[in-house]
BAFIZA-756070 format. One record per residue (C-alpha): residue number from 1; chain; x, y, z. Coordinates in pm, whole numbers, plus 50000, padded with zeros to 5 digits. Layout:
N
<pos = NUM, unit = A, x = X, y = Y, z = Z> .
...
***
This chain:
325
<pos = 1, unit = A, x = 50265, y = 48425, z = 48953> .
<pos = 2, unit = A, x = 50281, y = 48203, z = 48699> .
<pos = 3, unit = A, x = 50586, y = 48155, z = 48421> .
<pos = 4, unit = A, x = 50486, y = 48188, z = 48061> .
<pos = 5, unit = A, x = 50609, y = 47925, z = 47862> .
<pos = 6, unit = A, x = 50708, y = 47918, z = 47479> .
<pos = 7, unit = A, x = 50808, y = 47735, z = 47248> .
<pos = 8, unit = A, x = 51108, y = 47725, z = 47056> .
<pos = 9, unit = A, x = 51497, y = 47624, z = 47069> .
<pos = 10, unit = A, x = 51568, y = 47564, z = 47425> .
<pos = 11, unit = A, x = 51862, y = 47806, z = 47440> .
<pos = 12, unit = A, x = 51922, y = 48144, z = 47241> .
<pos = 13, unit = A, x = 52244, y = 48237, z = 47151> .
<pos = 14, unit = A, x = 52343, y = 48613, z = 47326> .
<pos = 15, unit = A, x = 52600, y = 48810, z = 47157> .
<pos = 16, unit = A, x = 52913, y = 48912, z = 47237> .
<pos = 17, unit = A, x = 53002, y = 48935, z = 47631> .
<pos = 18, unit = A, x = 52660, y = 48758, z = 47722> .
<pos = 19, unit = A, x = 52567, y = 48431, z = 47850> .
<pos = 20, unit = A, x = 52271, y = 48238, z = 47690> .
<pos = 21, unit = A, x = 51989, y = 48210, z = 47831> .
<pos = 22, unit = A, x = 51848, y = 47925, z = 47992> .
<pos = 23, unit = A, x = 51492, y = 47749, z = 47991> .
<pos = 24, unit = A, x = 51329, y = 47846, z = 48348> .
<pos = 25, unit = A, x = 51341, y = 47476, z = 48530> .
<pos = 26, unit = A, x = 51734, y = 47510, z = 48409> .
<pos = 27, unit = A, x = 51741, y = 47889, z = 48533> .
<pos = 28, unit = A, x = 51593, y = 47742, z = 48864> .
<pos = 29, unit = A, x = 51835, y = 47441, z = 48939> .
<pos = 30, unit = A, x = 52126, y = 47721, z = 48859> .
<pos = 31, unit = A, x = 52000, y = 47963, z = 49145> .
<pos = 32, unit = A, x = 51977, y = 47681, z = 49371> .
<pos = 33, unit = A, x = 52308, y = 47525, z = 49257> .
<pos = 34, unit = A, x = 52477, y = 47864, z = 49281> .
<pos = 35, unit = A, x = 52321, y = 47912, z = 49659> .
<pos = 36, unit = A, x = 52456, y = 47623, z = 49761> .
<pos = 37, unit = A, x = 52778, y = 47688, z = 49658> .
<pos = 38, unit = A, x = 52759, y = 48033, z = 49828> .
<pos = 39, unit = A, x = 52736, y = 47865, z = 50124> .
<pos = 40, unit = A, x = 52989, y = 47615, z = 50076> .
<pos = 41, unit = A, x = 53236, y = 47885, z = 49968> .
<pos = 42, unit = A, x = 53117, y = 48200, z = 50154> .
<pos = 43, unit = A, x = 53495, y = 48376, z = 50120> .
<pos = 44, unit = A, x = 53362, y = 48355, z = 49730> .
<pos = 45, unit = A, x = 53060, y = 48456, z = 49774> .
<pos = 46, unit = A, x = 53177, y = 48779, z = 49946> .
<pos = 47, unit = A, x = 53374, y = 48842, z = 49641> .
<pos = 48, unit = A, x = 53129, y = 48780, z = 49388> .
<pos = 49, unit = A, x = 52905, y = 49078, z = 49590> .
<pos = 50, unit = A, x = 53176, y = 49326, z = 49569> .
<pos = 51, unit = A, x = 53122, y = 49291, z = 49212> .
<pos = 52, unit = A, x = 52732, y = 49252, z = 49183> .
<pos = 53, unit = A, x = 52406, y = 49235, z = 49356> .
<pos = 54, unit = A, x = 52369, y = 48893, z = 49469> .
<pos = 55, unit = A, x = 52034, y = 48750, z = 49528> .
<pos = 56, unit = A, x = 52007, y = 48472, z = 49799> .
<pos = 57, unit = A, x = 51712, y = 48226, z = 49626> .
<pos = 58, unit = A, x = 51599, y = 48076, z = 49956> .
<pos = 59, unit = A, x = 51519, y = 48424, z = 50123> .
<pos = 60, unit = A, x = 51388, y = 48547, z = 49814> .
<pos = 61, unit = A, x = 51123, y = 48253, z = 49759> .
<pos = 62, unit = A, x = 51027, y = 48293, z = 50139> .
<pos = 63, unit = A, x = 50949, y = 48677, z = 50136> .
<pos = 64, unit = A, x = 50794, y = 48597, z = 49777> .
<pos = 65, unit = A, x = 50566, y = 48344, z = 50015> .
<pos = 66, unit = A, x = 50488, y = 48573, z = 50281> .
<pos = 67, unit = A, x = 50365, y = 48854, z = 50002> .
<pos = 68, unit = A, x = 50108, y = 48600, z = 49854> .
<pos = 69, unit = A, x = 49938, y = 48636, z = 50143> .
<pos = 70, unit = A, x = 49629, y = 48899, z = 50145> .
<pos = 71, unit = A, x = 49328, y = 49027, z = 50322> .
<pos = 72, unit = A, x = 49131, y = 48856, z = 50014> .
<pos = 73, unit = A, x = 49330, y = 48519, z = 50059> .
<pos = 74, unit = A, x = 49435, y = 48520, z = 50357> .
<pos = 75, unit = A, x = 49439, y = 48099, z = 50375> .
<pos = 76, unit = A, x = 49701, y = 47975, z = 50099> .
<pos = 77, unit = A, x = 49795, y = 47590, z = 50086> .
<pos = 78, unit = A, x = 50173, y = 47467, z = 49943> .
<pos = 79, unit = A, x = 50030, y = 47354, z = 49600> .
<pos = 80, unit = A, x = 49899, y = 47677, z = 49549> .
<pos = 81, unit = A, x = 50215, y = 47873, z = 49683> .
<pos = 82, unit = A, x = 50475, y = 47636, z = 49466> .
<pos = 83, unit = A, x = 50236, y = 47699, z = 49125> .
<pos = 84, unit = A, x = 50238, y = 48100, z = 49159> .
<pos = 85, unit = A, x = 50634, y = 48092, z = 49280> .
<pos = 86, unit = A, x = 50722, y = 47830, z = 48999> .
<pos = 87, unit = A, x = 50916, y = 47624, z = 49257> .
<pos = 88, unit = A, x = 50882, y = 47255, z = 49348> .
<pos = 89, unit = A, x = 50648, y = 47193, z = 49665> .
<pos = 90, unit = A, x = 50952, y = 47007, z = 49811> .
<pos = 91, unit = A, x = 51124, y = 47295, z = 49837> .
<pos = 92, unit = A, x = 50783, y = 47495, z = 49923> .
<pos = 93, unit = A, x = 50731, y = 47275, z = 50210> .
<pos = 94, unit = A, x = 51038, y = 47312, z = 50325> .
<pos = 95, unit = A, x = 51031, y = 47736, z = 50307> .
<pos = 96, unit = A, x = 50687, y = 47709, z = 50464> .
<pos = 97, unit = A, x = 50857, y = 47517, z = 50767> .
<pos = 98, unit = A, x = 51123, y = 47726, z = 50822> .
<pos = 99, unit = A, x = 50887, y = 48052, z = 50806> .
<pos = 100, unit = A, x = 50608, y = 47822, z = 51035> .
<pos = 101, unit = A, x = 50955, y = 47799, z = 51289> .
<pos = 102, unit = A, x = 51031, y = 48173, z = 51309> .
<pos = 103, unit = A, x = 50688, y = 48276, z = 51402> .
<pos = 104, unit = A, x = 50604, y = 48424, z = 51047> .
<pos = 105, unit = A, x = 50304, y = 48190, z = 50925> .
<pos = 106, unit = A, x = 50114, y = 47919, z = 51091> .
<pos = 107, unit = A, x = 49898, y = 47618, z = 51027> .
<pos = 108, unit = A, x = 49509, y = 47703, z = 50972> .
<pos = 109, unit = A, x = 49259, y = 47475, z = 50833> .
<pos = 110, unit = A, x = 49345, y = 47147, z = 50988> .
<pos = 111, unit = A, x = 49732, y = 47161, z = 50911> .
<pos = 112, unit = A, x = 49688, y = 47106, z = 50515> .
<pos = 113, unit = A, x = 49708, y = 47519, z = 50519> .
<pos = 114, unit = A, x = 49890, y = 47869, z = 50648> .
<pos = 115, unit = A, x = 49806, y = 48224, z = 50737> .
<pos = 116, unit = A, x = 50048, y = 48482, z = 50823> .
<pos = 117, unit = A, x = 50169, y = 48504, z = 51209> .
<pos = 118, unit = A, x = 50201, y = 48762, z = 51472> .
<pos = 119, unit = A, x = 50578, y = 48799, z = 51368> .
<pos = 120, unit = A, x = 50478, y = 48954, z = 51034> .
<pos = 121, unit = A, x = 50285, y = 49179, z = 51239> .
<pos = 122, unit = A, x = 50522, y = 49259, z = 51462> .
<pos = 123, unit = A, x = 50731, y = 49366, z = 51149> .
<pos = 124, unit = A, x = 50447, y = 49595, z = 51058> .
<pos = 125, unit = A, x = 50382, y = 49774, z = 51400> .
<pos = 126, unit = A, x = 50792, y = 49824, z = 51365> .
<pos = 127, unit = A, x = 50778, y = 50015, z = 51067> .
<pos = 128, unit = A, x = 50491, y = 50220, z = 51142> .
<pos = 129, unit = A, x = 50693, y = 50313, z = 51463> .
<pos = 130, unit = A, x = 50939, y = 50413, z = 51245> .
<pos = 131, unit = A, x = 50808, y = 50679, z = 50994> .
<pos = 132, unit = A, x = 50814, y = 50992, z = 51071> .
<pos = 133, unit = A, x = 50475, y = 51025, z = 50913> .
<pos = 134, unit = A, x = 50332, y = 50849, z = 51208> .
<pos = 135, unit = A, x = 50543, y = 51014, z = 51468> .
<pos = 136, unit = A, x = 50475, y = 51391, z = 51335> .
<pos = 137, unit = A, x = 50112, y = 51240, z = 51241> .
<pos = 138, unit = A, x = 49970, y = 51120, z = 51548> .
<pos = 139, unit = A, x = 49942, y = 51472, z = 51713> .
<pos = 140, unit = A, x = 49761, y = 51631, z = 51445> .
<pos = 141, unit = A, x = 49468, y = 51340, z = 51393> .
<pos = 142, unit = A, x = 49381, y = 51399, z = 51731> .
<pos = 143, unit = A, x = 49394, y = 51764, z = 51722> .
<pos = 144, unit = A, x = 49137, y = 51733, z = 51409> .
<pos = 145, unit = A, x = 48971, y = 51496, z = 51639> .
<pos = 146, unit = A, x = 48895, y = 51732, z = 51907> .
<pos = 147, unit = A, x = 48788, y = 51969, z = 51664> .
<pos = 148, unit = A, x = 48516, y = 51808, z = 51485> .
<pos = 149, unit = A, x = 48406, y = 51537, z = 51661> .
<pos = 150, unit = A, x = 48502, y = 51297, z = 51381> .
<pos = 151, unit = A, x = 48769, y = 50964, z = 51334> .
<pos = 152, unit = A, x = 49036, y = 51105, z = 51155> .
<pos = 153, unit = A, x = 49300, y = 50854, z = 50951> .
<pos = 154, unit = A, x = 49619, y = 50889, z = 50808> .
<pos = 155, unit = A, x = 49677, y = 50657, z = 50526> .
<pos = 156, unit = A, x = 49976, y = 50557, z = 50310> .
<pos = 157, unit = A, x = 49965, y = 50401, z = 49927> .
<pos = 158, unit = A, x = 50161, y = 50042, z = 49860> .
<pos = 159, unit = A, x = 50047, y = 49940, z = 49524> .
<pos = 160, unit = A, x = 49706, y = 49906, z = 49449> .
<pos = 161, unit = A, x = 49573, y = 49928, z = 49833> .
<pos = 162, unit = A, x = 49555, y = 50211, z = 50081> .
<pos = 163, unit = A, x = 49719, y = 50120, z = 50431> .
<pos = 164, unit = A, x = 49578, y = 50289, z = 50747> .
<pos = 165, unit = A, x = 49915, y = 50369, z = 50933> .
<pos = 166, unit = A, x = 49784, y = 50579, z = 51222> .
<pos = 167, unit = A, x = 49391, y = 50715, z = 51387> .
<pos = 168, unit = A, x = 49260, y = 50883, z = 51612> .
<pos = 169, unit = A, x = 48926, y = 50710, z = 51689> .
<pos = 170, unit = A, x = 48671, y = 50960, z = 51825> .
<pos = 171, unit = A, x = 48565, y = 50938, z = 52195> .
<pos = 172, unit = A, x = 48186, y = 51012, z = 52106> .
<pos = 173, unit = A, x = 48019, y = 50653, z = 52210> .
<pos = 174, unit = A, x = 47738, y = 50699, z = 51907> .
<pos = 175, unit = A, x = 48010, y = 50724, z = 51681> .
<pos = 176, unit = A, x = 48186, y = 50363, z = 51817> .
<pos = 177, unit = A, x = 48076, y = 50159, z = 51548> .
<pos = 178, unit = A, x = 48292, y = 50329, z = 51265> .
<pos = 179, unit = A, x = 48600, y = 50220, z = 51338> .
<pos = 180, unit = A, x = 48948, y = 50104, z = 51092> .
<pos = 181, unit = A, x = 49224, y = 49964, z = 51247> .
<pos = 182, unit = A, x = 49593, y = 50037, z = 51203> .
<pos = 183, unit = A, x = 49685, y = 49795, z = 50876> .
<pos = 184, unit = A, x = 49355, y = 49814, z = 50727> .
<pos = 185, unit = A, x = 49415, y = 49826, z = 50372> .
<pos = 186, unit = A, x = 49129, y = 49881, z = 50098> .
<pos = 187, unit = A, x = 49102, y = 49916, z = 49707> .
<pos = 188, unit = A, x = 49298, y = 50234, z = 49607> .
<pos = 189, unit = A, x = 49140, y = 50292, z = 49281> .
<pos = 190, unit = A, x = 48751, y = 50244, z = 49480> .
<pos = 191, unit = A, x = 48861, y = 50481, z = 49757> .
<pos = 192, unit = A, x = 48898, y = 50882, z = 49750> .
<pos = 193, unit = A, x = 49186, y = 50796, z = 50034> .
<pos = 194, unit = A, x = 49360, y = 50602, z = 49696> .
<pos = 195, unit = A, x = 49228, y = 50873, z = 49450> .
<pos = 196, unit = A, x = 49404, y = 51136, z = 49657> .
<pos = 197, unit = A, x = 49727, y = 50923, z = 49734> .
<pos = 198, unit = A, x = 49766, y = 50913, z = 49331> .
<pos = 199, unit = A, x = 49708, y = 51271, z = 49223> .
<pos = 200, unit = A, x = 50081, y = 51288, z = 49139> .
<pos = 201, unit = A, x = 50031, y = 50974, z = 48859> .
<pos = 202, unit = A, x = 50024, y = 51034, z = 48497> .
<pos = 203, unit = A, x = 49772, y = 50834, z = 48268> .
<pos = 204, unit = A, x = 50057, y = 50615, z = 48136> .
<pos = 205, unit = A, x = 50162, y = 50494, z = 48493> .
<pos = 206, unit = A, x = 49792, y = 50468, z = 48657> .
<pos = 207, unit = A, x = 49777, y = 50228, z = 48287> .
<pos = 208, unit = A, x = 50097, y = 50057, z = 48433> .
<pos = 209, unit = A, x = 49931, y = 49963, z = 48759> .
<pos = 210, unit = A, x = 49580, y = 49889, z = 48640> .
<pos = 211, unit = A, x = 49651, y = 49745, z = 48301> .
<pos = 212, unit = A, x = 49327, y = 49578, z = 48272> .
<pos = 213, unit = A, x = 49047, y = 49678, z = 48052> .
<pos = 214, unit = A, x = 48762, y = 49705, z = 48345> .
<pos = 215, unit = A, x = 48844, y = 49791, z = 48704> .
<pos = 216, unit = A, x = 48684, y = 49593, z = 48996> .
<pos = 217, unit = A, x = 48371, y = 49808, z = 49063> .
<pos = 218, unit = A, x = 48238, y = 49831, z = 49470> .
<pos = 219, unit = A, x = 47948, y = 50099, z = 49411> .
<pos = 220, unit = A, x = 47833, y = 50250, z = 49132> .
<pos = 221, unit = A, x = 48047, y = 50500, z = 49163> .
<pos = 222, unit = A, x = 48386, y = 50318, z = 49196> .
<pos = 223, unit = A, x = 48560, y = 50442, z = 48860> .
<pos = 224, unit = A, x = 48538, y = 50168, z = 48576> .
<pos = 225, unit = A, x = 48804, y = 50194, z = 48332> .
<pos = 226, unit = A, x = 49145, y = 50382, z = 48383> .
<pos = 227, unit = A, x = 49029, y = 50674, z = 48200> .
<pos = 228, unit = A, x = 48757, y = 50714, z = 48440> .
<pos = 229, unit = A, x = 49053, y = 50644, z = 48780> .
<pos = 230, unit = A, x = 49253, y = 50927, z = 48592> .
<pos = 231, unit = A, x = 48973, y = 51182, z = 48543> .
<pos = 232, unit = A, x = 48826, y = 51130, z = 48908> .
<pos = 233, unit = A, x = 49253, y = 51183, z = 49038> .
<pos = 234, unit = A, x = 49290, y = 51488, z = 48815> .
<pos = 235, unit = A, x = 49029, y = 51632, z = 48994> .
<pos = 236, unit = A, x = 49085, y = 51603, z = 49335> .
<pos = 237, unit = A, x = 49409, y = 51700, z = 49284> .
<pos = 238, unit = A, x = 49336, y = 52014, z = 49146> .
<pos = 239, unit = A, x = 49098, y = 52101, z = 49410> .
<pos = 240, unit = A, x = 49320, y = 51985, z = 49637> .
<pos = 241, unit = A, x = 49092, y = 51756, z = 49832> .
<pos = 242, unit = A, x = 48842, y = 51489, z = 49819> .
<pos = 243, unit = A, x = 48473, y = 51412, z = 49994> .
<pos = 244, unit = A, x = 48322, y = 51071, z = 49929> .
<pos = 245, unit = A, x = 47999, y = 51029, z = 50042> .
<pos = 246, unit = A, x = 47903, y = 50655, z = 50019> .
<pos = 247, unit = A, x = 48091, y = 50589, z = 49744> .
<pos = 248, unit = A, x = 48273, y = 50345, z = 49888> .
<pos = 249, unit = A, x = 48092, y = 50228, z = 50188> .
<pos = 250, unit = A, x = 47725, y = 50279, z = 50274> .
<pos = 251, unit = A, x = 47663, y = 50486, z = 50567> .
<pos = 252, unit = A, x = 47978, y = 50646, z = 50550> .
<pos = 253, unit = A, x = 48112, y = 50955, z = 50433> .
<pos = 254, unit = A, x = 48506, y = 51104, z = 50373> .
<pos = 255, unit = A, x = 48694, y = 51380, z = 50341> .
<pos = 256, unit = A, x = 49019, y = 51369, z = 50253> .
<pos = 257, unit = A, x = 49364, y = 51532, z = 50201> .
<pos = 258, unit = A, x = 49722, y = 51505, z = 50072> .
<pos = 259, unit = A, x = 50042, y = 51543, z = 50254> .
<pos = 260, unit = A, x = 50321, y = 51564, z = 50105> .
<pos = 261, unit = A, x = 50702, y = 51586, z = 50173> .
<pos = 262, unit = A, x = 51001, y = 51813, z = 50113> .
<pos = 263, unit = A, x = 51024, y = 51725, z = 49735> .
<pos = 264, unit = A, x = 50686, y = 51837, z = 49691> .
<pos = 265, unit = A, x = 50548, y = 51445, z = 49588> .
<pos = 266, unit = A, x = 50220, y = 51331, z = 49807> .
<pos = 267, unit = A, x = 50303, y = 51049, z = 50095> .
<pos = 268, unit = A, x = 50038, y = 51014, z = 50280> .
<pos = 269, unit = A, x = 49649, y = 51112, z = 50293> .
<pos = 270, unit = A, x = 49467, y = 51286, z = 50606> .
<pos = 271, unit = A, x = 49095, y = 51197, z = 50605> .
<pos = 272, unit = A, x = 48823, y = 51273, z = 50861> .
<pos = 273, unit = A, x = 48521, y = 51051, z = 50862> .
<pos = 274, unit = A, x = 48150, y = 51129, z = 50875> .
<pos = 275, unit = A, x = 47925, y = 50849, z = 50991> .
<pos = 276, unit = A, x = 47635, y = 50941, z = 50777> .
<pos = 277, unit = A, x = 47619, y = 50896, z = 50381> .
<pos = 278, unit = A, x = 47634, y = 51258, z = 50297> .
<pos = 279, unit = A, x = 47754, y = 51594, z = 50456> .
<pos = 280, unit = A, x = 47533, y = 51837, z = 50512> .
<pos = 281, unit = A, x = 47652, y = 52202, z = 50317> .
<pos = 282, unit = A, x = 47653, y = 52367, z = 50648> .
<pos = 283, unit = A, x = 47928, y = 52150, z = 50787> .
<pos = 284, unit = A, x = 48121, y = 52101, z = 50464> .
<pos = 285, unit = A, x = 48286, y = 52382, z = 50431> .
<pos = 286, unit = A, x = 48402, y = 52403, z = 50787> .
<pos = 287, unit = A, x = 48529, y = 52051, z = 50783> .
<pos = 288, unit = A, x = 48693, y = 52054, z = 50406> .
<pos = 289, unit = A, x = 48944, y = 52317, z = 50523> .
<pos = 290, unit = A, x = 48993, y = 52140, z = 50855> .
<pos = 291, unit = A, x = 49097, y = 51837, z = 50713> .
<pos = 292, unit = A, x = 49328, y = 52078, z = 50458> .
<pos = 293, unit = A, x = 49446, y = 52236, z = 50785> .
<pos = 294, unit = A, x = 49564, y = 51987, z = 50910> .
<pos = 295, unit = A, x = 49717, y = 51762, z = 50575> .
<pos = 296, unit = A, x = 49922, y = 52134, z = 50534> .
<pos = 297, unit = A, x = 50054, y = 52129, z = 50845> .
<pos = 298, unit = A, x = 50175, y = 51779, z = 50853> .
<pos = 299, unit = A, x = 50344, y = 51856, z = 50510> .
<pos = 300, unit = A, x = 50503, y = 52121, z = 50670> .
<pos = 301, unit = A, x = 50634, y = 51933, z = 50950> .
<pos = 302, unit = A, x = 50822, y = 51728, z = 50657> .
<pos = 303, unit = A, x = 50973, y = 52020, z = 50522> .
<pos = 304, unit = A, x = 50719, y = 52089, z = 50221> .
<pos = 305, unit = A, x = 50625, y = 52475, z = 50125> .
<pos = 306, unit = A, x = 50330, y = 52505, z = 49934> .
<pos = 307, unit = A, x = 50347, y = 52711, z = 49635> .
<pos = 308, unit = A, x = 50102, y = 53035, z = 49603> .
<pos = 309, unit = A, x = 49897, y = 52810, z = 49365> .
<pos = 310, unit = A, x = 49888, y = 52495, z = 49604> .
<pos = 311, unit = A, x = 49538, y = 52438, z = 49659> .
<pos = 312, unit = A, x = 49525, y = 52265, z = 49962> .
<pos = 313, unit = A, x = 49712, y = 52515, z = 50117> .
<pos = 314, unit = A, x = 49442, y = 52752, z = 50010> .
<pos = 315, unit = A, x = 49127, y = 52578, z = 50163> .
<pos = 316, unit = A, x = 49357, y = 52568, z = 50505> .
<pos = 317, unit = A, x = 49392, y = 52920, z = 50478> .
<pos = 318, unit = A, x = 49047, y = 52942, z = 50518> .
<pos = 319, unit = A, x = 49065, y = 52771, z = 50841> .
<pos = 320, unit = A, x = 49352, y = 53007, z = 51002> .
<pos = 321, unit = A, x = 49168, y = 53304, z = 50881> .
<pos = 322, unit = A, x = 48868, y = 53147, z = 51103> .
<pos = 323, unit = A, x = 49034, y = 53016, z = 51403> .
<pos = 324, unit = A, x = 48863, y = 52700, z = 51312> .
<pos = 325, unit = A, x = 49152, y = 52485, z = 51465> .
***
């Protein structure tokens, strides 16, 4: 990310009570000069935090590091790392070593580059291990499995991505080839597993995530503006579900639906895949309120209780009333 500069007096005057504040390569050589004291003086520094967050730079620029680091660019050099953190490549070079020593990145293209390690995934599997989503989850994918045949996913939001945290891949060998590992993570906005994940967003704070004027279009169908994002969410929220058929990914089709928690806000998405590009109407019905089914009963499992009006709770009803599951 890179610092806007202006122009101007270097220094503003604050009012009463507040310091000034200072040009960014000053701002910079004050964090570092005020870490270093820290750790000259740590009896102070444990004073100073009873009073105040304190924010150790070095940590901060490292886990800064690690974050630039994506499924699109997964191969990042120092120059480019110390022009989006705004910090001399000295000091990048020397955060990339110490990360490069723990296990958290390593050296790809000939040395003059890094990738993330298997200690950053190591972190992951950790805190997927952790959430009860997964633990309560697991079970009911591969009950929905059973029952239709089909890969079923359960998928989280973090930002603008969808993250697969759990599956249960289906045991039918014609069906091998559609397969989505634990940590994929794919375009929310191009994805009904994203559209679904946002249904509790207002306009204003989809705007806040995707402030630009044209959204990165996959298909034809991928929503192109915000307005477009927000009408497709509004929907599926208020049918309480979502099918994609090759909207996303030729060949493949989706249903999906929310979970949510005790407060009632949606945490996760339970999706069942088709390996064709469309459904036939036979089999959609059947497998909408299976998927509903089963996104209910994981909700309930974190303490949610639908409302009468809920309606994912009303195309699982349809499935209890049929013994489907």
């Amino acid at each position: 990310m890179v610092t806007k500069q202006t122009t101007g007096p270097a220094r503003r005057s604050a009012g009463p009570g507040k310091r000034a504040a200072l040009p960014p390569e000053e701002t910079a050589a004050a964090v570092d000069a005020a870490g270093a004291n820290a750790e000259a003086n740590p009896e102070a520094d444990e004073e100073g935090a009873g009073a105040s967050t304190y924010l150790v730079p070095g940590l901060e620029r490292g886990l800064r590091i690690l974050a630039e680091f994506s499924a699109r660019e997964p191969v990042l050099g120092a120059p480019e790392l110390s022009r989006r953190i705004g910090i001399p490549r000295t000091t990048t070079f020397r955060l990339l070593q110490t990360l490069e020593a723990l296990g958290f990145i390593e050296r790809a293209n000939g040395d003059r580059q890094y990738r993330l390690s298997v200690a950053v995934l190591r972190l992951g599997f950790e805190y997927l291990s952790s959430l009860e989503l997964t633990d309560f989850g697991t079970p009911l994918l591969e009950r929905l499995r059973d029952a239709t045949g089909l890969s079923t996913h359960l998928l989280i939001r973090d930002g603008r991505d969808v993250v697969f945290v759990a599956k249960a891949q289906t045991r039918e060998p014609m069906f091998s080839s559609v397969k989505v590992h634990v940590g994929t993570r794919l375009p929310a906005h191009a994805t009904v597993h994203g559209q679904v994940l946002m249904g509790d967003l207002t306009l204003a704070e989809l705007r806040t995530l995707y402030p630009e004027k044209q959204l990165e279009r996959y298909t034809e169908r991928t929503p192109a503006t915000v307005a477009d994002l927000y009408a497709r969410v509004r929907e599926f929220a208020q049918q309480g579900y979502a099918v994609s058929e090759a909207s996303f990914e030729t060949g493949i089709s989706v249903v999906s639906a929310p979970v949510r928690d005790q407060s009632g806000r949606i945490v996760a998405a339970l999706t069942a895949t088709v390996p064709r590009s469309d459904i036939g109407e036979a089999e959609r019905a059947p497998l909408v309120a299976a998927v509903c089914a089963a996104a209910i009963d994981l909700s309930a499992r974190l303490n949610y209780r639908p409302a009468a009006s809920d309606p994912t709770a009303a195309q699982a009803a349809r499935t209890r009333n049929t013994h489907a599951i």
